[in-house]
N, C-alpha and C positions, 0 to 999 in steps of 0.2 A: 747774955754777954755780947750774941752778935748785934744787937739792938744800940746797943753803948758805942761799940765799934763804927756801927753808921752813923749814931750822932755826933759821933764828933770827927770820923772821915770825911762827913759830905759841906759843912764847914772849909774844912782842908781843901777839898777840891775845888771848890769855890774860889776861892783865895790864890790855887793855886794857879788857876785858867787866868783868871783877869790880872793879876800879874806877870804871867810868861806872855797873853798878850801883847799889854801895854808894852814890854820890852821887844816884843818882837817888831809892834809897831812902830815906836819912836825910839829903836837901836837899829839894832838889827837889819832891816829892812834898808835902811839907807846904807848899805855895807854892800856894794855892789859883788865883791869874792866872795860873800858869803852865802849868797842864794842858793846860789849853783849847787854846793855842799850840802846845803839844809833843804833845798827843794826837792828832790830827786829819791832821798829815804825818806823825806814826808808822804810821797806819793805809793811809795812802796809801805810805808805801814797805815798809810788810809787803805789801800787795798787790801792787805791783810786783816784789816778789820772788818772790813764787809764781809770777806769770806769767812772769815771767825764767825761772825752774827751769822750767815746767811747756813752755813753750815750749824751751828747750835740749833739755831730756827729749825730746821728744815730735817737734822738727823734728831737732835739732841746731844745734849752734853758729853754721855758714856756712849753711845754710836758715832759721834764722832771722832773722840779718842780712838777707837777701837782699831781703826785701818793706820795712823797714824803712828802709835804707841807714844811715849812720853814725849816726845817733842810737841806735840799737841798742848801739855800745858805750858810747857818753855815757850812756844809762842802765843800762847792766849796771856802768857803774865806782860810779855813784851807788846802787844797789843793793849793792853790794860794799861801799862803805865805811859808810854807814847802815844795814842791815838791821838788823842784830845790837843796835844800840843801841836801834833802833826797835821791834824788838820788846823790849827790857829796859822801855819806854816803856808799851806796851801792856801788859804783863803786870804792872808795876807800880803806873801812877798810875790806873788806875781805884778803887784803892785798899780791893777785893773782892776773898774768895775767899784760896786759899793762897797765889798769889803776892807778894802783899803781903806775909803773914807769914810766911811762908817764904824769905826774899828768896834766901837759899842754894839754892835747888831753881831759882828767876832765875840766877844767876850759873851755875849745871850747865847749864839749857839753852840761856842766850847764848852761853857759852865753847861747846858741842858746833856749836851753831849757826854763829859766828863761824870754825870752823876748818874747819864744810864750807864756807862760802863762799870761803876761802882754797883749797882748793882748785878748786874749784867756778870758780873767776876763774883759776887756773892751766888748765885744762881747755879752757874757752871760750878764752881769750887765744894757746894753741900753736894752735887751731884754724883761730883765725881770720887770725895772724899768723905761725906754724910757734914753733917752740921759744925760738930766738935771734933771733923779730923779723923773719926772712928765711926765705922759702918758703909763707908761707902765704899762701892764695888772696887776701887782703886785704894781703899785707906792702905797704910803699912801695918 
């Protein structure tokens, strides 16, 4: 079942990246009040995402919960579903450099981005919960 779940999430995520792009590119972006707002929690959940990975990397999944206790997954789910846009945020509206003009080479590394965190949340999630919800060290 989780096999079905990825084919036709990683689709989704696809889809999803090169369209919040393109609008962040050729909306958004020219919206001078609005940087400001959307720059500043992009940079705070790219950060949160490194320390997410760099922590899963380096304790694992169930050791990194551990010192944390449940906010650990409340911000791994929020990391999961904003990174990818938040970095499309950072790489775009500083409005420097080739990401801007290149918005295409954005859209390559949000979608590659976006589909390791799709897995990357399947990973942590069988770990911390087993596969189907039941068995892992945290299931209910």
């Amino acid at each position: 079942m989780e096999i079905l779940g990825l084919a036709l999430a990683i689709p989704a995520v696809l889809a999803a990246n090169v369209l919040y792009v393109l609008v962040v590119r050729f909306a958004l972006a020219r919206v001078t009040a609005l940087r400001r707002w959307l720059l500043w929690p992009s940079y705070l959940v790219v950060v949160l995402a490194l320390i997410d990975v760099f922590l899963v990397v380096t304790l694992g999944a169930v050791a990194a919960r551990m010192p944390i206790g449940p906010a650990f997954w409340v911000s791994h789910s929020v990391v999961f579903f904003f990174a990818a846009p938040a970095l499309a945020n950072v790489l775009i509206m500083t409005r420097k450099g080739i990401w801007f003009r290149c918005w295409y080479a954005t859209v390559a590394v949000c979608c590659v981005f976006g589909v390791f965190l799709l897995f990357f949340q399947v990973v942590v999630g069988d770990a911390l919960y087993g596969p189907d919800g039941i068995g892992g060290p945290f299931s209910p």
